[in-house]
N, C-alpha and C positions, 0 to 999 in steps of 0.2 A: 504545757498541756500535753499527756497524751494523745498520741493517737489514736482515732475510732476504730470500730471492731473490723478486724481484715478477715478474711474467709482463713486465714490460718488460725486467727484468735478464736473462732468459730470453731474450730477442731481443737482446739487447745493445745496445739504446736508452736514449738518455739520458733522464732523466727533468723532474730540475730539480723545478719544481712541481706538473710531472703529477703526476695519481693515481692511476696503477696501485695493483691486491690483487696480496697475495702470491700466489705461483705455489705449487700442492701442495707440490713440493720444500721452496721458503721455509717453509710451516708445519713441514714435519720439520724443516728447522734450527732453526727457533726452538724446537721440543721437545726439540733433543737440547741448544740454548742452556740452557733451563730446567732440563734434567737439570743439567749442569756447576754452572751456578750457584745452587741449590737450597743446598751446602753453602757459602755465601758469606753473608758479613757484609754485607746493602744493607738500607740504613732506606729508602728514598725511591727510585721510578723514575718520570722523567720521561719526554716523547717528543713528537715532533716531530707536528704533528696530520697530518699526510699517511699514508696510509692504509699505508702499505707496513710505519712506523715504528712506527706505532698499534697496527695487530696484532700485530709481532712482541712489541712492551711488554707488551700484553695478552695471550698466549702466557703468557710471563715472569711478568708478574705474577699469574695465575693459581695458580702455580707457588710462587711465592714468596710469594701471601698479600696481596700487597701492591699496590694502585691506584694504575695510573703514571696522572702527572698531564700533558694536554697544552700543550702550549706550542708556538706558532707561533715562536718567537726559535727554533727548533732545528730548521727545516724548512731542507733543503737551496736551497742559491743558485739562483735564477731564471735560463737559461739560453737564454730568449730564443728565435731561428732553430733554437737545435741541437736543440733539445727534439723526441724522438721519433727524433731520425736517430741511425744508427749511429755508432763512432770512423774506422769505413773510408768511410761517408759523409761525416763533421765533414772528415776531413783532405783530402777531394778538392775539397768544396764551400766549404771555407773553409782552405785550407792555412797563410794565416797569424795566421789565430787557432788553429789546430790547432797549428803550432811555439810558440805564447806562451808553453804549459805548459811547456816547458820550462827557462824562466828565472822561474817566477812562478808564482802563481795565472793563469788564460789570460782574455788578454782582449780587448777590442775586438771583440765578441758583439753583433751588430743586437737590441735589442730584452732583452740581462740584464739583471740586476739587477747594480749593480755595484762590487765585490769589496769596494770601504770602506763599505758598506750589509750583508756579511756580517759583514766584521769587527767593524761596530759591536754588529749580532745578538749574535753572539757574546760580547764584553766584555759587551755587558748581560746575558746570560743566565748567564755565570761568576759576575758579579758579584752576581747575584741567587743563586744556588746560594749562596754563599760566602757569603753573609750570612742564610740562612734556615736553612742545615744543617751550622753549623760543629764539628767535630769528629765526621761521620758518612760515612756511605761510600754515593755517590748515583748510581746506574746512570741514563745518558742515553740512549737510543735513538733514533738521527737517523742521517744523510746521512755518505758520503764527502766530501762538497766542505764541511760544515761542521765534521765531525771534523777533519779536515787546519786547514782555517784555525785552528782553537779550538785546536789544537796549537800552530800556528806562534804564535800569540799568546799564549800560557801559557808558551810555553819560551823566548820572547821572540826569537826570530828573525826576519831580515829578509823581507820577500815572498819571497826567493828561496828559503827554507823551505818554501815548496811542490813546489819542484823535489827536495831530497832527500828528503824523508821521500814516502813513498806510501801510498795507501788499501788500505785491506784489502778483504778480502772477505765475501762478506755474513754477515753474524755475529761479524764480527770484534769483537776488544776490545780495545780500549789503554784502558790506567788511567797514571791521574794522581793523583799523592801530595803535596797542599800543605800546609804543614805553616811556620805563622806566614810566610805570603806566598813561603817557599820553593818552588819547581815542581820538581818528579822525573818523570819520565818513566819507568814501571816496568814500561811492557808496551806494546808496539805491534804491532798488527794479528794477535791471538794466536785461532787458528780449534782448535786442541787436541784442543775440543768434537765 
């Protein structure tokens, strides 16, 4: 799941590892999130410890009963220069790291963290899931830029898997169905809610 709209999303600023709070709006999404998934089968919600991710969890798990647990492996990719500027600033002030995304995860970022640093995040944090909660249904609350890589790397796709599939919107939800190391992809970036 996405996180709800934060006062940076609000400006349409990249975030990365800032800490922007949710913006009023974000908190209604995350309640109308909690509404939706209130009749849903989840043992377990984790979330990214950056505050945009934490709240909406805790929104949620309020809702649901249930204390998401945080985890730093699900905070969104470190973003370096861009962090704080616009994508109409990103593409003026850096236009070829602004075309990257298009063939890739985007890169060559003064100062990210970078992309085989998120992907590793990622495997460890799947892989940790997958061996503490197998056979249960585990709601994640984290970033665009780590949902997309945690996809491209479940469905086993090459980097260039960043350029088809896209990020939802805030509250979004793609689910993922493994089932004896099988991947299904059963839902992306579904706002319904």
């Amino acid at each position: 799941i996405r996180h709800a709209q934060s006062t940076w999303n609000e400006m349409r600023r990249w975030q990365g590892h800032s800490n922007p709070p949710l913006a009023e709006n974000g908190r209604h999404q995350a309640r109308l999130l909690a509404k939706r998934l209130a009749g849903w089968k989840i043992d377990h919600i984790y979330a990214s410890d950056l505050l945009r991710a934490a709240e909406t969890a805790e929104i949620l798990g309020n809702a649901l009963n249930l204390h998401p647990r945080p985890d730093s492996l699900w905070r969104e990719r470190g973003f370096g220069v861009l962090e704080g500027l616009t994508s109409e600033e990103i593409e003026a002030q850096y236009p070829e790291v602004w075309a990257s995304r298009m063939v890739g995860p985007i890169t060559n970022v003064p100062g990210a963290e970078p992309q085989t640093g998120v992907i590793a995040r990622s495997r460890e944090a799947c892989d940790a899931l997958l061996r503490r909660h197998p056979d249960q249904t585990v709601a994640v609350v984290s970033h665009g830029g780590i949902i997309l890589t945690t996809l491209v790397h479940l469905l086993g796709l090459p980097p260039s898997g960043h350029s088809l599939l896209s990020v939802g919107g805030n509250t979004s939800i793609s689910r993922v169905a493994i089932d004896n190391g099988h991947v299904r992809l059963t839902g992306l970036n579904d706002t319904a809610h």
